[in-house]
C-alpha positions as CSV (number, residue, x, y, z in Angstrom):
1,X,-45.3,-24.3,94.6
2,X,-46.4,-21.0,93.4
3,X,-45.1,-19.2,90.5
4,X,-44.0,-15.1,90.6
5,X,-45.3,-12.9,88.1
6,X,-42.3,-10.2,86.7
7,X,-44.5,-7.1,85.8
8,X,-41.6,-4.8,84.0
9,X,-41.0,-1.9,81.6
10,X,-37.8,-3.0,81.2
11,X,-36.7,-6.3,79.7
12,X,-34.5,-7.3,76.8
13,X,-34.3,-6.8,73.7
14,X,-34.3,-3.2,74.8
15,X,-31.1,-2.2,75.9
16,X,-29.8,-0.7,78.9
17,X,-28.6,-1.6,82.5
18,X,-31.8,-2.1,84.0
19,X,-33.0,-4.8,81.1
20,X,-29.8,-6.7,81.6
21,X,-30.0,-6.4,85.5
22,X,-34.1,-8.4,85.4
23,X,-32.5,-10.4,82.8
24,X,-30.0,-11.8,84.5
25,X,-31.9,-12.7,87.0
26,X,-34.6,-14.5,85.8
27,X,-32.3,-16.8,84.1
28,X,-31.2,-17.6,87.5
29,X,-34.1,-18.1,89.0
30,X,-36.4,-21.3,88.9
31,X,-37.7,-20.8,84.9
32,X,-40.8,-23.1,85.7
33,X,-41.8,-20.9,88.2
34,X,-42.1,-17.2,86.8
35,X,-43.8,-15.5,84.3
36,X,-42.5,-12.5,82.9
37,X,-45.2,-9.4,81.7
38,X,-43.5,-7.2,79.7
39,X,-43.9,-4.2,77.4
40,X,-43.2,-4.1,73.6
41,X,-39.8,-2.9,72.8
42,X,-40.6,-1.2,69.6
43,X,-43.9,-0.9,67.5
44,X,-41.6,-1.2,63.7
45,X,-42.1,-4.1,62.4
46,X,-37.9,-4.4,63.5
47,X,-38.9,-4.1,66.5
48,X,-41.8,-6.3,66.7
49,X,-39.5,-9.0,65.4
50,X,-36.7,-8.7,67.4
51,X,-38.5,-8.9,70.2
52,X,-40.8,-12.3,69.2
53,X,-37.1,-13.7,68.4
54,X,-35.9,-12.8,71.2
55,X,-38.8,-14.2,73.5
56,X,-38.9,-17.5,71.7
57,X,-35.3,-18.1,73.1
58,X,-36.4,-17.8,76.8
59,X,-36.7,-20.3,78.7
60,X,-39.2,-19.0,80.3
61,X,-43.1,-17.7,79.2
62,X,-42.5,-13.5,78.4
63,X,-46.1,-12.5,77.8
64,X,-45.8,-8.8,76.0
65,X,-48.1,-5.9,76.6
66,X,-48.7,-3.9,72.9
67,X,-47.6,-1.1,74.3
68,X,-43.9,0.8,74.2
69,X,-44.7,1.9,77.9
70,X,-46.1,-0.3,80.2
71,X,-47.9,2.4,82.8
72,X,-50.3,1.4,85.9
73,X,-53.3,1.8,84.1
74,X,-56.8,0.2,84.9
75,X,-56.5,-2.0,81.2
76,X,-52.6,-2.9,82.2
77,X,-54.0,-4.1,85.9
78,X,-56.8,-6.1,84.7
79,X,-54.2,-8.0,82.7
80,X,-51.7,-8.8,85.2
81,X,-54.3,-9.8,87.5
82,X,-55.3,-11.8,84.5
83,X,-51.9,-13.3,84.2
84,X,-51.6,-13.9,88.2
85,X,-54.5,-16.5,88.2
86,X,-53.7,-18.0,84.9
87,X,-50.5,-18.9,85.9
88,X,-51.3,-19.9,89.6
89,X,-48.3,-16.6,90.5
90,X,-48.8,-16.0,94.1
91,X,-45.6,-13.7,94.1
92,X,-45.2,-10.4,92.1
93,X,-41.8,-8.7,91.5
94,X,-42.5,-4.7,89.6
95,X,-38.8,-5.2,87.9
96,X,-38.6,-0.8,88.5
97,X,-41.3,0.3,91.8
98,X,-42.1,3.7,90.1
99,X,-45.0,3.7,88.7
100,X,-45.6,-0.5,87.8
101,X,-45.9,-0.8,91.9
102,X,-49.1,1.2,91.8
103,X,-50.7,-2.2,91.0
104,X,-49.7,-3.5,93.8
105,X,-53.4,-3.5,95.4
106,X,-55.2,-4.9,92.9
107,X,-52.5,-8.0,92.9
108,X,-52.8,-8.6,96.1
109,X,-56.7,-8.6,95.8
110,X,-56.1,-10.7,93.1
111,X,-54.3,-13.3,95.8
112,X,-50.3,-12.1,95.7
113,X,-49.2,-13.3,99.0
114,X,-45.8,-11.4,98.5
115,X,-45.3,-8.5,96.6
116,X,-41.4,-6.7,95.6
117,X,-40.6,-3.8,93.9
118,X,-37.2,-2.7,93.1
119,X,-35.1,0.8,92.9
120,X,-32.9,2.0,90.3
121,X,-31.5,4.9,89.9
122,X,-34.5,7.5,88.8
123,X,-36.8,6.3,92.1
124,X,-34.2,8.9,94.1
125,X,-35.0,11.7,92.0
126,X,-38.6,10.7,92.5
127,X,-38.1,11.2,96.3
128,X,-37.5,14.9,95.3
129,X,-40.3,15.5,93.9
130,X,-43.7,16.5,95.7
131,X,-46.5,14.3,93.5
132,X,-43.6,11.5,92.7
133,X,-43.1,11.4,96.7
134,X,-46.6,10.5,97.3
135,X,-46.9,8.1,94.7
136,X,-43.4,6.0,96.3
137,X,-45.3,6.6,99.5
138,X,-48.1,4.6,97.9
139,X,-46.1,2.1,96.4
140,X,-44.2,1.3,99.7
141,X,-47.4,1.0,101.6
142,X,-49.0,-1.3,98.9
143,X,-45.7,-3.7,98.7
144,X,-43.9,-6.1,101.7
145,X,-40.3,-4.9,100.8
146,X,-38.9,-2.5,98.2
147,X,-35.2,-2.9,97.2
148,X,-32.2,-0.4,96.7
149,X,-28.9,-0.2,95.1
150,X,-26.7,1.0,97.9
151,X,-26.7,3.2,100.3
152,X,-27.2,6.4,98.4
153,X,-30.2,5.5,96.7
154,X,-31.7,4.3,100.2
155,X,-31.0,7.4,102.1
156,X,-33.2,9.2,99.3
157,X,-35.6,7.3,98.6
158,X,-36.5,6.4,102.6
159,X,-37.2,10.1,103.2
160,X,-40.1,9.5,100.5
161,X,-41.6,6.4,102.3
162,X,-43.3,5.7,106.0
163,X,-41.1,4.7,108.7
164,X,-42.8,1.2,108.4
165,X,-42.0,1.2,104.6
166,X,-38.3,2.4,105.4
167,X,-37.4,-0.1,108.0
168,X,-38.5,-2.8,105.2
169,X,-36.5,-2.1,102.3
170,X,-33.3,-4.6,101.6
171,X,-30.8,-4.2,99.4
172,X,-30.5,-5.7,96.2
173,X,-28.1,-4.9,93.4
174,X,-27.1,-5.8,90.0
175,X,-24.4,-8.3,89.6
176,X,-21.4,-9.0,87.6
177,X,-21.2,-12.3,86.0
178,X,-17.1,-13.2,87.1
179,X,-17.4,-16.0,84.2
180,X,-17.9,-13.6,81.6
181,X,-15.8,-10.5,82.7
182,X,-12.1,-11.7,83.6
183,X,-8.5,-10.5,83.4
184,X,-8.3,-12.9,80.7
185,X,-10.9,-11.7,78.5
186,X,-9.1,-10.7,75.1
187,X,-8.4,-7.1,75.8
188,X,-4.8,-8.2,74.1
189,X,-6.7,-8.8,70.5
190,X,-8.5,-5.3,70.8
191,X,-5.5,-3.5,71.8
192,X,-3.8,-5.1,68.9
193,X,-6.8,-4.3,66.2
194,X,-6.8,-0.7,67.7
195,X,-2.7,-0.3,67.1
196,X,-2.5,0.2,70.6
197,X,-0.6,-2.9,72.1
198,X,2.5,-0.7,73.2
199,X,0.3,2.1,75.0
200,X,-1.1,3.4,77.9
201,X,-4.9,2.9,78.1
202,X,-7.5,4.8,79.9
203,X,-10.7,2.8,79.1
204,X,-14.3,4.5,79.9
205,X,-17.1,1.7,78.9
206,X,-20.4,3.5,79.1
207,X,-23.1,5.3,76.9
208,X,-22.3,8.7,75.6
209,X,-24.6,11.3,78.0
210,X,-23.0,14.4,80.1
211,X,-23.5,12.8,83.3
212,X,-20.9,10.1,83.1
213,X,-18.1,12.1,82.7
214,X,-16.3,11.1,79.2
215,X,-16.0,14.9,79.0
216,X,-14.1,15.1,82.6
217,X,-11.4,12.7,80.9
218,X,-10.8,14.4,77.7
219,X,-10.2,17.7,79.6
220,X,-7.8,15.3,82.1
221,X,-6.0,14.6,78.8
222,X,-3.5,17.3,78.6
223,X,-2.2,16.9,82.2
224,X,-2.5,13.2,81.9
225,X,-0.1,13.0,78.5
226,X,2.4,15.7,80.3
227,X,3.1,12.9,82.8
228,X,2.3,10.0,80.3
229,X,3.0,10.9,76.3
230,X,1.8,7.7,74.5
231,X,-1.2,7.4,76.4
232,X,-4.6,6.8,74.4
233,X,-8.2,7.5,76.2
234,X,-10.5,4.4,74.7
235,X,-14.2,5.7,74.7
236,X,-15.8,2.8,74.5
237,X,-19.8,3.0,73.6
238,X,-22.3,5.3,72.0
239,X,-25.0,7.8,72.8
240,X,-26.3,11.0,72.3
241,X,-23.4,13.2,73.4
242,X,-20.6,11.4,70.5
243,X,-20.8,14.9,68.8
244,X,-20.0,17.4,71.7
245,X,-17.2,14.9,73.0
246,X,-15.5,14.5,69.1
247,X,-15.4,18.7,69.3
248,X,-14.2,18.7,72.7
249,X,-11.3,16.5,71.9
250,X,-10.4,18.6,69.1
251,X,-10.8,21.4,70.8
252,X,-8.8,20.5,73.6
253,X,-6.3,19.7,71.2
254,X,-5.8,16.0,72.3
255,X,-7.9,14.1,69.6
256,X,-5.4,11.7,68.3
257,X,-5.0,10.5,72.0
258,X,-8.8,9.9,72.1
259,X,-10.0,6.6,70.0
260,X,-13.8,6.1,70.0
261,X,-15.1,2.6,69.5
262,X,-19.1,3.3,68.7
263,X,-21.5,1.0,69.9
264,X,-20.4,-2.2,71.0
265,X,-21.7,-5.9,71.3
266,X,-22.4,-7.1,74.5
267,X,-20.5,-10.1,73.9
268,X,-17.5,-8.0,73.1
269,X,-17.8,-5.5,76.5
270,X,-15.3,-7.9,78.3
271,X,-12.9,-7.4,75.8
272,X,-12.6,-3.8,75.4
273,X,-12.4,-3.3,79.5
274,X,-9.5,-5.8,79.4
275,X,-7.8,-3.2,76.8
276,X,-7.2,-1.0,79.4
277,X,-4.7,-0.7,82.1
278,X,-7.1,1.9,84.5
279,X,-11.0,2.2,83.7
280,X,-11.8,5.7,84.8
281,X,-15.5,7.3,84.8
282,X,-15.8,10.5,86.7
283,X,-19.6,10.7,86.3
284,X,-21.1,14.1,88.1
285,X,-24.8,14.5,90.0
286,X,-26.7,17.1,87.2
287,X,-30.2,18.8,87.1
288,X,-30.2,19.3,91.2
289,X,-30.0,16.0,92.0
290,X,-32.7,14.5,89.5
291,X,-29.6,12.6,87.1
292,X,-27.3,10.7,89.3
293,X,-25.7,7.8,89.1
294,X,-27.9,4.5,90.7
295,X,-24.4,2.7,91.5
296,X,-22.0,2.1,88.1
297,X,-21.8,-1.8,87.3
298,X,-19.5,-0.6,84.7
299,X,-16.7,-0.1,88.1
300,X,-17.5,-3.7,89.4
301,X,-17.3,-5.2,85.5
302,X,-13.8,-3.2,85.2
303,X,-12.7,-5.1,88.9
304,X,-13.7,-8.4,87.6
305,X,-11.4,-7.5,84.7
306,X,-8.9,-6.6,86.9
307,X,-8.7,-3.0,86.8
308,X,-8.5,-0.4,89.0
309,X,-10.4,2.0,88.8
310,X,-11.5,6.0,89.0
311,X,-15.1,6.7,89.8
312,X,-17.0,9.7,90.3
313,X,-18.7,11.0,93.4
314,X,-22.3,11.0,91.9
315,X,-24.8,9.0,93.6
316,X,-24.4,5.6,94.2
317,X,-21.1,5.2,92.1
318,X,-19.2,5.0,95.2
319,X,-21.0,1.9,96.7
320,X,-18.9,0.3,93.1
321,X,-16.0,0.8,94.5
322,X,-13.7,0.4,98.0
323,X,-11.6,3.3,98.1
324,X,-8.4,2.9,98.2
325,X,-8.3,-0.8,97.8
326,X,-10.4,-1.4,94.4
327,X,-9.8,2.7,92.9
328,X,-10.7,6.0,94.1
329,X,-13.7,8.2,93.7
330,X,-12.6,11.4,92.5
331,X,-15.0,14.4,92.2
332,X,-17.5,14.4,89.8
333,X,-17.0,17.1,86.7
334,X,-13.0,17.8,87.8
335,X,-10.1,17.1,86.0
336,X,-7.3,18.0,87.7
337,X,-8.8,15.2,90.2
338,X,-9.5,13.1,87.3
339,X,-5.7,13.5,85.8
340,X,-3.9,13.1,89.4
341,X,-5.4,9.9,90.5
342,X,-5.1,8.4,86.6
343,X,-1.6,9.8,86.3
344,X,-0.8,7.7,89.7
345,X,-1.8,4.7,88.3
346,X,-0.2,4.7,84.7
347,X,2.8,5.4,86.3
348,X,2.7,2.2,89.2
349,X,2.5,-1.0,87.6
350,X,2.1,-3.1,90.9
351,X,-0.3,-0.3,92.8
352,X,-2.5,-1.3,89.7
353,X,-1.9,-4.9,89.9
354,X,-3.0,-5.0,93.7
355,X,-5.9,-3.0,93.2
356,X,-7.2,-4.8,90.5
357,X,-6.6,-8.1,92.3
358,X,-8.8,-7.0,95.2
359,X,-11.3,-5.7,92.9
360,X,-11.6,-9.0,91.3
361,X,-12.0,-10.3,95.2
362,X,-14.1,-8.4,95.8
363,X,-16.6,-9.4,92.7
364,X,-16.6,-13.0,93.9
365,X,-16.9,-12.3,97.3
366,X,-19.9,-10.1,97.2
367,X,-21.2,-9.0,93.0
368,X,-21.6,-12.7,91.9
369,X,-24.8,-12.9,90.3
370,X,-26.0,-16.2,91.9
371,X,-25.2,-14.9,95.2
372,X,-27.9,-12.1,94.4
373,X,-30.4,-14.4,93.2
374,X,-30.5,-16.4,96.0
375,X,-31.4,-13.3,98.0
376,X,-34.2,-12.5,95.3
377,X,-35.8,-16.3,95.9
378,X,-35.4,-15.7,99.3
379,X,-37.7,-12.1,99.4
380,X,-39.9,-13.9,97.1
């Protein structure tokens, strides 16, 4: 039985939906038979030890490169191919295509029998571009299948590959693990610790960046607390644009209906969606089409949780979501749009209980993260 080699930028410790997407994975598939080849989270000697600590825990080998970035390069190559015949890995899977799937040749010199490189999000902004086009056309040439999120993602990035390359690619997205994220999962103790047990909430788990919409909501607030007084938008999450969405709620003159949590633990994610009665993200397309939205796990965790929820139109969001049954996909950047379809849900206790029922279905029925792994053994 031969072993697969996981050549990837992104793994965990460092954070982000990518990491936890190869993480998840790998747990689930056969740990004697994989070998993960990794870069270095962070060079600080923090970093450096988080990262030992958190490979010792695997149970699987995690062999790290010394660099931050882990690029194509001829020294990076020589060591995979290194790491392919060491370990008898007659598989590769580039956890993100662009650019780790440039080694493709040289692996299968090396004796990779089967090669898979997976899409995100960033891939379909490649396609846009004239010397990141080629580079995916390489990459689809050099590999037997390359994976996409959902529809969205594969319309773009096939107009980037052959016709041969196209007609190859399958789809394979991140999963939810149902276990984990429930209707049951506390949100009752974090409603309680945040004094907002007797409340409408509007819960938006996600980092803090313009595209995914936290400032749509706060700008929904006004019409939103016309039609529902008490109720209390829960930011949940941290990033770069904390500042700008603080001013905005003060500006807007609705900051003591806006509570913002900060970074928060994994392990306590489940928790704060199951605060909520609606989970609303009205992430927007920016920068021409170069930052979109891959697909939005954050709607499926919210079904497993039993929520409905409000998506935005960017990208691949609305694969995360069955219109009409699960939530609605509102417009991207609007309001108005944002406040109507919220508004309609705070105010219809049983339209919410249905829809986040089926959402919940629908998890099992399709998002379960074994499901998915099956179909990664099976293109390995």
């Amino acid at each position: 039985m031969h072993k697969t080699l996981i050549v990837t930028n992104d793994f965990p410790p460092r954070p982000g939906g990518i990491q936890a997407f190869l993480h998840n994975m790998a747990l689930r598939l056969d740990r004697e038979r994989f070998v993960v080849y990794a870069s270095t989270w962070k060079r600080s000697r923090e970093g450096i030890e988080a990262t030992a600590a958190f490979d010792a825990e695997q149970p699987f080998t995690v062999v790290r490169d010394r660099t931050t970035m882990l690029l194509p390069t001829p020294g990076a190559t020589r060591r995979a191919v290194g790491l392919l015949r060491e370990h008898g890995c007659g598989s590769v899977w580039f956890g993100a295509a662009a650019p780790l799937g440039l080694m493709a040749p040289a692996l299968r010199r090396a004796g990779a029998t089967r090669l898979v490189a997976t899409t995100h999000g960033h891939e379909a902004g490649w396609a846009q571009l004239p010397a990141a086009r080629q580079l995916l056309r390489r990459i689809g040439e050099s590999t037997d299948t390359i994976t996409y999120l959902g529809e969205y993602t594969r319309s773009r990035i096939a107009t980037a590959l052959t016709p041969e390359a196209a007609r190859r690619m399958v789809q394979l997205p991140p999963g939810v693990d149902e276990k984990t994220f429930h209707p049951g999962s506390g949100g009752d103790e974090v409603r309680a610790r945040l004094g907002l047990t007797d409340r409408p909430v509007v819960v938006c788990v996600s980092r803090l960046v313009r595209r995914k919409g936290q400032d749509t909501l706060i700008r929904a607030m006004p019409r939103i607390l016309a039609a529902e007084p008490d109720t209390v938008l829960l930011i949940v999450g941290g990033g770069p644009y904390e500042g700008d969405l603080r001013r905005l709620a003060h500006d807007t003159g609705v900051a003591d209906s806006v509570r913002f949590t900060g970074p928060v633990p994994w392990s306590e994610l489940p928790a704060h969606y199951g605060a909520g009665d609606v989970f609303a993200m009205p992430c927007r397309t920016r920068r021409g089409g170069l930052d979109v939205e891959g697909l939005g796990i954050v709607y499926l965790e919210a079904s497993a949780t039993g929520l409905p929820v409000v998506a935005g139109d960017s990208g691949g969001a609305p694969d995360a979501v069955l219109d009409g049954e699960t939530g609605w996909v509102v417009r991207g950047g609007d309001p108005a749009d944002a406040a109507e379809r919220i508004i309609t849900l705070l105010g219809d206790p049983e339209l919410r209980r249905r829809m986040g029922e089926r959402g919940r279905q629908w998890v099992e029925e399709k998002w379960r993260w074994d499901l998915l792994a099956e179909h990664l053994k099976a293109l390995l």
